[in-house]
N, C-alpha and C positions, 0 to 999 in steps of 0.2 A: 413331472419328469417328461411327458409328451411336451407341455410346451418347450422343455429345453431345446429336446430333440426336434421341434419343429423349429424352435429358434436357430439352432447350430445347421440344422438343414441349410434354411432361408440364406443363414450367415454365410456359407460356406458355398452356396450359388451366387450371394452376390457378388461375393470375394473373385469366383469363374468370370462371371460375367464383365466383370471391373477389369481384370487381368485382359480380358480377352479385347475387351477398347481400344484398354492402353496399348495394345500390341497392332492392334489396327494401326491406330494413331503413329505410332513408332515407325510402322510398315511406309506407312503415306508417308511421312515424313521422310523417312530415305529415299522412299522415290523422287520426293519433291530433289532432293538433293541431288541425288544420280543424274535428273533430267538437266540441273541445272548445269550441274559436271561436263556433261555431252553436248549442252547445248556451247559452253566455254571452249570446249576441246573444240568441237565441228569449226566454231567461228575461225580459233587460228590457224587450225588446216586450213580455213580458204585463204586466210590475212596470209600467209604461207605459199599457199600456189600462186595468188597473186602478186606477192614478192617474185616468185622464182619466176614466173613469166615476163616479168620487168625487169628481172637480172643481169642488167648490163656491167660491164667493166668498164672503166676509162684508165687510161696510160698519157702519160704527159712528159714526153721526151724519155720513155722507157719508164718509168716510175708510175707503178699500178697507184692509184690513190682513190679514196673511199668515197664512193657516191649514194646518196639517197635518191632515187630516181620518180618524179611526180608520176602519178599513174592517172594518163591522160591521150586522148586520140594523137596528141603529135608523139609520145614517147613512143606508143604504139608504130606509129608509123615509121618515128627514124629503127624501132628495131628490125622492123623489115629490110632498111639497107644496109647490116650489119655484115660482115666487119667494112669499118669506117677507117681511112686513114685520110686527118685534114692538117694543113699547112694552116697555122695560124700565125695572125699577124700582130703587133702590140700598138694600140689605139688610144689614145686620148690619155696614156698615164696610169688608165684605172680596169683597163680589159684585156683581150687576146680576141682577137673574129676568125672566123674562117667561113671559107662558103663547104657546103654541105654538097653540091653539085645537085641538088632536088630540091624542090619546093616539097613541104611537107605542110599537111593541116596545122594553122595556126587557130588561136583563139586571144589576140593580143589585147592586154589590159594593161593600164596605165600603172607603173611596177617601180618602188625605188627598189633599186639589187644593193645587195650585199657582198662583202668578198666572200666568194665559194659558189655563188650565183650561176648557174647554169641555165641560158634563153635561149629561144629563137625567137630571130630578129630577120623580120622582112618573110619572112618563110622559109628561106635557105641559107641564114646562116646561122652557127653556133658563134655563142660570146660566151668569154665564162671572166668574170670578174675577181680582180683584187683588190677589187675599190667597191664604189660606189655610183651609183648613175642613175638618172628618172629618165624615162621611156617607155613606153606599152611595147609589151616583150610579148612574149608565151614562155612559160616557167615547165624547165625537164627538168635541172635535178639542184642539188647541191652539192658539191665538194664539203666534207666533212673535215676538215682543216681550220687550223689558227690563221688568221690576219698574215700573223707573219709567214706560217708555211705560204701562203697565197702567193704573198707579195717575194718570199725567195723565189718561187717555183717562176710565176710570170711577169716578171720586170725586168726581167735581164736579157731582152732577143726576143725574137722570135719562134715558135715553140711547134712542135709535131705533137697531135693527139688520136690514140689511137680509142676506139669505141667496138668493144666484141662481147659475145656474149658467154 
């Protein structure tokens, strides 16, 4: 009968003591989780602020249209001369240019563009593309647009584009 009771004892500590582990275990565990949580949330609050810092508009003969904007010392620096308003001109069949009236920091790399392509070229001016082209640019953003919106929007004149934030 003692041994029972010292078996049911024993039993019944190990049983505490196993519970109490697993509960560690459990514990850590969430933490690991909650850390990982915050550490996910913290990132896109910055991916976030730095979105909103580079928050530019672009307008193309009144017509706001959607840019993804490169995050790099020239984007930086044309937002400093914002708002922008440039006369562009229609080029080679396949762009639109304007001068920018500033030489802004370039970092120019040898670039086939795309339609929606948004460069600077030479340091002071903006191109934005409906075509295609090879030239060492600097890459600001993209026009998020089909081929075709491209090619309706800049092949027909001459165009006014507005850049604000």
């Amino acid at each position: 009968m003692i041994k029972r009771k010292i078996l049911g004892v024993a039993g019944l500590t190990m049983l505490i003591l196993l519970s109490g582990c697993s509960a560690n275990q459990i514990t850590d565990e969430n933490s690991v989780v909650e850390s990982h949580e915050q550490s996910v949330q913290n990132n896109m609050l910055v991916k976030s602020e730095q979105n909103k810092e580079m928050s530019m508009k672009m307008m193309i003969n009144n017509l706001e249209v959607p840019v993804s904007w490169e995050q790099n010392p020239s984007t930086e620096n044309l937002k400093k001369l914002l708002p922008l308003t440039i006369k562009m001109s229609m080029y080679g069949g396949f762009e639109q240019v304007g001068s920018i009236g500033h030489s802004l920091i370039r970092n120019d790399t040898p670039t086939t563009t795309q339609y929606g392509d948004i460069v600077l070229y030479s340091g002071d001016k903006i191109v934005i593309f409906y075509g295609s082209n090879s030239w060492a640019y600097t890459r600001l953003g993209h026009i998020n647009l089909s081929q075709q919106e491209m090619t309706d929007l800049l092949s027909h004149g001459d165009v006014t584009i507005k850049i604000t934030e």
